[in-house]
VOBA-1610 file (N, C-alpha, C; in pm, whole numbers, padded with zeros to 5 digits, always signed):
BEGIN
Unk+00084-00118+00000Unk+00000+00000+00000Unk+00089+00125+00000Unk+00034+00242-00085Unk+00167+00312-00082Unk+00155+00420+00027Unk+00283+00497+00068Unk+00215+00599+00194Unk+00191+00680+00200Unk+00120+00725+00046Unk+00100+00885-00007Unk+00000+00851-00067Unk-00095+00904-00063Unk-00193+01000-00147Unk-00196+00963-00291Unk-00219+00871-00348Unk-00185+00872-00566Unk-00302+00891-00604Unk-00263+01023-00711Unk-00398+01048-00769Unk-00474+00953-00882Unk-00375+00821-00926Unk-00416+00767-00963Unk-00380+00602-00940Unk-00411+00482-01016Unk-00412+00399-00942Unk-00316+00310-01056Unk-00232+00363-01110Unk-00108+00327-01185Unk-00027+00237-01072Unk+00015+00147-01128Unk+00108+00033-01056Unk+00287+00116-01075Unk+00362+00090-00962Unk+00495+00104-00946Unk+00534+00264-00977Unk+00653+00307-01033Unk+00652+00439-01074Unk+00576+00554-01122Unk+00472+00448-01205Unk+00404+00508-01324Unk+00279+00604-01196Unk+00250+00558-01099Unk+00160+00617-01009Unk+00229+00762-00921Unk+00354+00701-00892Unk+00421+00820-00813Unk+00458+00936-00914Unk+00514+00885-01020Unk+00507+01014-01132Unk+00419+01077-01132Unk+00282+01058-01131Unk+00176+01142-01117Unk+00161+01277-01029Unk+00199+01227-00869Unk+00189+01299-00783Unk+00255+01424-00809Unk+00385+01457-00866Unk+00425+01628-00917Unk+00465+01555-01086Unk+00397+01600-01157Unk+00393+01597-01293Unk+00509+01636-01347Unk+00591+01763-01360Unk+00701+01794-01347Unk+00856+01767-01308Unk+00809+01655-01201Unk+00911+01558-01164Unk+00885+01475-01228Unk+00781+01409-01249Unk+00734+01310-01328Unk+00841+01324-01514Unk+00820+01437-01526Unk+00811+01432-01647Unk+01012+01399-01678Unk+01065+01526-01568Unk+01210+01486-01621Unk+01258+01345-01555Unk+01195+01242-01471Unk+01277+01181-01445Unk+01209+01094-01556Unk+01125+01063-01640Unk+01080+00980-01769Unk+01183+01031-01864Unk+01186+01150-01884Unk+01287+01198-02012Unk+01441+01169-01949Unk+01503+01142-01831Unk+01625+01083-01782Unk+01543+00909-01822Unk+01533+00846-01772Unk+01496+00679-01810Unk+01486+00718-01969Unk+01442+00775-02000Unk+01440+00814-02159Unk+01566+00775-02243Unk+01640+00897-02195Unk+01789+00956-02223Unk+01897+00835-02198Unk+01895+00758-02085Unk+01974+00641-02044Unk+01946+00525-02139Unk+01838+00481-02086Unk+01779+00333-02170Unk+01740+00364-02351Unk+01726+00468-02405Unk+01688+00475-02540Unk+01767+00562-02646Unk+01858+00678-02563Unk+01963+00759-02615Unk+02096+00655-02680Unk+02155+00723-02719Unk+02250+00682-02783Unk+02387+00678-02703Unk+02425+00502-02705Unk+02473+00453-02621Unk+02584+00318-02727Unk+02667+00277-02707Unk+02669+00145-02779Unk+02671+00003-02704Unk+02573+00055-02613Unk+02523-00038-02549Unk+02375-00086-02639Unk+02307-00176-02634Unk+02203-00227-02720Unk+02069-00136-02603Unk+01941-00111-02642Unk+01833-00089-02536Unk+01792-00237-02466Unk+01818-00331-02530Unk+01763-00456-02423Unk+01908-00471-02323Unk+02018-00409-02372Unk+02153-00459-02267Unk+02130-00394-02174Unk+02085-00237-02155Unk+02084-00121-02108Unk+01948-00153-02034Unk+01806-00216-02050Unk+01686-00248-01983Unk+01765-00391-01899Unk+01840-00463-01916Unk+01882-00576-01840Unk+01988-00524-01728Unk+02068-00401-01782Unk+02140-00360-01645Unk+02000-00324-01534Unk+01943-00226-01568Unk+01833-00200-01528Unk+01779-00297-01435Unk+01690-00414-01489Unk+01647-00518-01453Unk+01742-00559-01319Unk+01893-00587-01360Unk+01947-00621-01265Unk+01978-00561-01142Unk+02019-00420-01177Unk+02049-00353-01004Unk+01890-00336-00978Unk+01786-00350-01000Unk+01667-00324-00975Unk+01624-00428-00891Unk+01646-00631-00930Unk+01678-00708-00867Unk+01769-00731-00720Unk+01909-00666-00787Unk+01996-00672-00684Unk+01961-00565-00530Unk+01866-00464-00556Unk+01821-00350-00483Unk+01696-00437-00430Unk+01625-00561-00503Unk+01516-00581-00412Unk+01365-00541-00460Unk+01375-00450-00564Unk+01307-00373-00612Unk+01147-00460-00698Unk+01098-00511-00684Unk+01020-00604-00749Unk+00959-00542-00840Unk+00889-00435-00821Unk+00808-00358-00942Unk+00901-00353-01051Unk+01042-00286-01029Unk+01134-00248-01098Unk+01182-00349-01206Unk+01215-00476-01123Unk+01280-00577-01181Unk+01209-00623-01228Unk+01049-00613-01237Unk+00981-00723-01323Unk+00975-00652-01397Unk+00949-00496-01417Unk+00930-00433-01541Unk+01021-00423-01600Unk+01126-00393-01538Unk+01264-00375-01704Unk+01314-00509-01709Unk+01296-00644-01613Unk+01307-00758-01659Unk+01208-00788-01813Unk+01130-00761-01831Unk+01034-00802-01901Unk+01061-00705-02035Unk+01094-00572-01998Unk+01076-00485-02135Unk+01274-00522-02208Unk+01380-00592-02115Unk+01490-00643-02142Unk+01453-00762-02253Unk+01346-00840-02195Unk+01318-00948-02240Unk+01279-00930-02422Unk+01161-00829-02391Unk+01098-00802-02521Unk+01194-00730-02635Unk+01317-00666-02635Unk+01424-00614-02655Unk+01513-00709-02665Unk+01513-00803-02617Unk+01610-00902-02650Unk+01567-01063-02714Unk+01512-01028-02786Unk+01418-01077-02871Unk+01332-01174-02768Unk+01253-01193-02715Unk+01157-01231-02614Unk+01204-01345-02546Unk+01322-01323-02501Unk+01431-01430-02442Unk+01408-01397-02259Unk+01254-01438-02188Unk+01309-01463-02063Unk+01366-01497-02000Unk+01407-01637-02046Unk+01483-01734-01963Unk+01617-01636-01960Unk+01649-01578-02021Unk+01794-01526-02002Unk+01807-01398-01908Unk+01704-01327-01909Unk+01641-01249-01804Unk+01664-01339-01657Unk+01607-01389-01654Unk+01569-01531-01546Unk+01747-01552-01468Unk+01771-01654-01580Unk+01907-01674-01575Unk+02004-01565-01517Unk+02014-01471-01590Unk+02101-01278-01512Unk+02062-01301-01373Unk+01929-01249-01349Unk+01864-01251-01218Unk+01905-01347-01090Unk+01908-01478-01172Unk+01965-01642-01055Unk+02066-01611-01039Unk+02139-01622-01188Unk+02270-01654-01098Unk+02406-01591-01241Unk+02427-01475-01233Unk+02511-01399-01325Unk+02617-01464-01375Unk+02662-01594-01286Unk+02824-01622-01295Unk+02782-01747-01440Unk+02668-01812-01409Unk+02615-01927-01508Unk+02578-01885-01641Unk+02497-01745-01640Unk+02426-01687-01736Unk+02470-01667-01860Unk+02369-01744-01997Unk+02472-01716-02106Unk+02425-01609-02179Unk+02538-01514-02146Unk+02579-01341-02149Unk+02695-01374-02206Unk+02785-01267-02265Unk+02893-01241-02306Unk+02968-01199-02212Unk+03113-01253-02228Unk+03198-01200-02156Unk+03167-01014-02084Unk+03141-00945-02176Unk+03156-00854-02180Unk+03011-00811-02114Unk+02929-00860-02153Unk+02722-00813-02064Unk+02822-00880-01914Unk+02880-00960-01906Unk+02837-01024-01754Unk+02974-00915-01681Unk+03063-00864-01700Unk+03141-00746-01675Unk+03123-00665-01607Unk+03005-00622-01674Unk+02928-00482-01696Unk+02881-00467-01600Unk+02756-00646-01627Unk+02640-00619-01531Unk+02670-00671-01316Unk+02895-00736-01344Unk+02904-00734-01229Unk+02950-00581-01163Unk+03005-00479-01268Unk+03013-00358-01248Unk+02885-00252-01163Unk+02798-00301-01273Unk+02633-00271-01221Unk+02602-00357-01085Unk+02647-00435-01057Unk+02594-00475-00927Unk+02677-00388-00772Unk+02823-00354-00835Unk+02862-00294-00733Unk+02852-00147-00693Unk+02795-00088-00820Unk+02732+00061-00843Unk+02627+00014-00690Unk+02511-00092-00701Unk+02400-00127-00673Unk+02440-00113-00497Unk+02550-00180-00484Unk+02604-00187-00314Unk+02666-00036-00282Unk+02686+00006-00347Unk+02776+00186-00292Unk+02883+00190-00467Unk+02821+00384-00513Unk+02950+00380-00576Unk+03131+00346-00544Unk+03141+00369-00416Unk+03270+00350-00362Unk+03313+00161-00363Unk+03228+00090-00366Unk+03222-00039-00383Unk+03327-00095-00541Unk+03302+00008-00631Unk+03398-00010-00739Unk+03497+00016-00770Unk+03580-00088-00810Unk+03740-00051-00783Unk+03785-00086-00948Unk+03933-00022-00906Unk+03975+00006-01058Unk+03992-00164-01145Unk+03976-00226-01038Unk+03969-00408-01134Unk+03873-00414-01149Unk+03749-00373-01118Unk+03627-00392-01156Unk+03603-00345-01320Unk+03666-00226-01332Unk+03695-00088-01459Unk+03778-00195-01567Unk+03899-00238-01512Unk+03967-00353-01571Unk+03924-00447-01593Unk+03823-00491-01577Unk+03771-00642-01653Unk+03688-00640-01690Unk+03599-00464-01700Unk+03515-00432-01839Unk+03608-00396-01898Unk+03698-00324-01918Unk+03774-00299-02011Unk+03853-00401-02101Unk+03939-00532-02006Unk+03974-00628-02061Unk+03818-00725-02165Unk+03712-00706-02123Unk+03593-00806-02182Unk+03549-00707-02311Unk+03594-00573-02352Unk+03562-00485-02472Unk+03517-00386-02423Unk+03491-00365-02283Unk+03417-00232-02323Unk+03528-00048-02313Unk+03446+00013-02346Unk+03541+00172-02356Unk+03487+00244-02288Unk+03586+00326-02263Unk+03491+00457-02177Unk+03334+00488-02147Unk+03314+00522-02294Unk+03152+00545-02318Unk+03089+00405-02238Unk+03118+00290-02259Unk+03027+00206-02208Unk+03023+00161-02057Unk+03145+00188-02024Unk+03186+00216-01885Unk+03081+00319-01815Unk+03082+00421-01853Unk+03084+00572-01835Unk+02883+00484-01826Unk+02802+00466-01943Unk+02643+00445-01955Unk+02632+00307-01847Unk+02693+00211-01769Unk+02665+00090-01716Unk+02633+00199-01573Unk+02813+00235-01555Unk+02733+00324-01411Unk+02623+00425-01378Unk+02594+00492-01515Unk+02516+00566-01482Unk+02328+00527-01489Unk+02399+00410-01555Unk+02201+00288-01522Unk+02189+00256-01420Unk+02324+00196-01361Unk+02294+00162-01217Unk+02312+00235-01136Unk+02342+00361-01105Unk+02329+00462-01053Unk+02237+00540-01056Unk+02133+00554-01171Unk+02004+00622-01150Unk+01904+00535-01098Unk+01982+00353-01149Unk+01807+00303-01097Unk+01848+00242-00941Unk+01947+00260-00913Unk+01927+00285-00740Unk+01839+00405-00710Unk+01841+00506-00769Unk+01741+00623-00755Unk+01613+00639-00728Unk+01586+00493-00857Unk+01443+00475-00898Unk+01360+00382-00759Unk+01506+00292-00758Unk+01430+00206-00674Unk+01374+00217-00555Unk+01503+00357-00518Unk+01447+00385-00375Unk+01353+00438-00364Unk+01315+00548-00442Unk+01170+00602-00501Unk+01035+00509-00477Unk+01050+00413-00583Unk+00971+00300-00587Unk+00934+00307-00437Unk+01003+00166-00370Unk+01024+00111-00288Unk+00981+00201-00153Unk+01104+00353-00135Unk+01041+00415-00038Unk+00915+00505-00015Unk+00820+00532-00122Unk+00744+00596-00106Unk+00613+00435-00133Unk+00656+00324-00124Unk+00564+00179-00127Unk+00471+00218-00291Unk+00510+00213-00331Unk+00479+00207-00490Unk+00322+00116-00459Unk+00235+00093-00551Unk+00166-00021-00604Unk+00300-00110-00684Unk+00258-00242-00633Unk+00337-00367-00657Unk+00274-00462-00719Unk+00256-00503-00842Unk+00118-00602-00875Unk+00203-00766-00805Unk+00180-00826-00835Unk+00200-00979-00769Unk+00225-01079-00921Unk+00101-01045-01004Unk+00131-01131-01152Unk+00228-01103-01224Unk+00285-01214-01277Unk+00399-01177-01380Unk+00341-01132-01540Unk+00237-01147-01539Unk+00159-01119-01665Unk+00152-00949-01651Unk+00128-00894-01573Unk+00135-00774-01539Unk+00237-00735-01593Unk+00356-00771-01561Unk+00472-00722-01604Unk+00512-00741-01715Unk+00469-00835-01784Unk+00495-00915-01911Unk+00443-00774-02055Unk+00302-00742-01957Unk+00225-00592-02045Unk+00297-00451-02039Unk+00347-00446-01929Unk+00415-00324-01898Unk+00564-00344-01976Unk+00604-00421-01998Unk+00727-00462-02053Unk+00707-00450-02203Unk+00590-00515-02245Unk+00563-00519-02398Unk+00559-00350-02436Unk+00502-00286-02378Unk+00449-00147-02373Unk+00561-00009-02369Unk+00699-00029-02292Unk+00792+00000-02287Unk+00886-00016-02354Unk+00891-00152-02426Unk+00974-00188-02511Unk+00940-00115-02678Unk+00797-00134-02674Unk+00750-00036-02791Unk+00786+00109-02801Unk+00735+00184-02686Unk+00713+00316-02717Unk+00783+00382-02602Unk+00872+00321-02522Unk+00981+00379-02449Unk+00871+00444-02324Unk+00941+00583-02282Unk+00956+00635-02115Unk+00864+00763-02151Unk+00848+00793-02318Unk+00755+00942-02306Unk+00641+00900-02363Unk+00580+00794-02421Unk+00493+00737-02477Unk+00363+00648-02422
//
């Protein structure tokens, strides 16, 4: 139940955005800018970092929705969603996604948590600056999100079908649509 007031009865973010419209609006055009801007990261790699510190944070609304809109973006491959989520070290990811997304997990525990071997074995698995530079700053905003979420008690649906719609829906027409 959430502990504010929603003027409407939107599940997870999509409800608290409501409450100041204005906030609402730039933190959609930031999720915008991250997950759909130009990156050479893929939008389903960039919805699966997502997914994951969203997971790793606890975040359920979070993780089922950019689990799901990762999914639909990555050509409708849950199980691999699934798989990230269990267990990262098994997951068949690329050298270089599973890097990233252990980079993204330590963003998830404290920026100070990341150390320059962490930087080094995205860098040794391909990635460059720029992609360096877009992993932390996914998992660094959606610690943002989550706490958002989470601390103001979001609506949480329970079905995974729920998420499965919100995912299809996101994956189409993104964060302003």
């Amino acid at each position: 139940m959430p502990h504010i007031a929603l003027p409407t009865d939107h599940p997870g973010i999509r409800g608290l955005l409501d409450v100041k419209p204005a906030s609402g609006l730039a933190l959609s055009r930031l999720a915008e800018q991250l997950l759909r801007g130009d990156s050479p990261l893929s939008v389903g790699e960039r919805e699966l970092i997502a997914a994951y510190v969203s997971s790793r944070n606890g975040t359920r609304y979070c993780a089922g929705a950019h689990g799901a809109t990762a999914a639909h973006r990555l050509d409708g491959d849950f199980a691999l969603v699934e798989a990230v989520r269990t267990d990262l070290a098994t997951a068949p990811v690329s050298d270089l996604m599973r890097a990233l997304l252990r980079l993204a997990g330590k963003v998830a525990e404290s920026g100070l948590a990341v150390t320059p071997e962490d930087v080094t074995a995205a860098r040794a698995a391909g990635a460059d600056d720029e992609t360096v530079h877009d992993t932390v700053l996914i998992a660094a905003a959606f610690c943002m999100y989550n706490r958002y979420v989470d601390g103001l008690g979001a609506i949480t649906p329970d079905d995974p079908a729920v998420y499965r719609v919100i995912g299809s829906h996101l994956a189409e027409h993104g964060y302003l649509g």
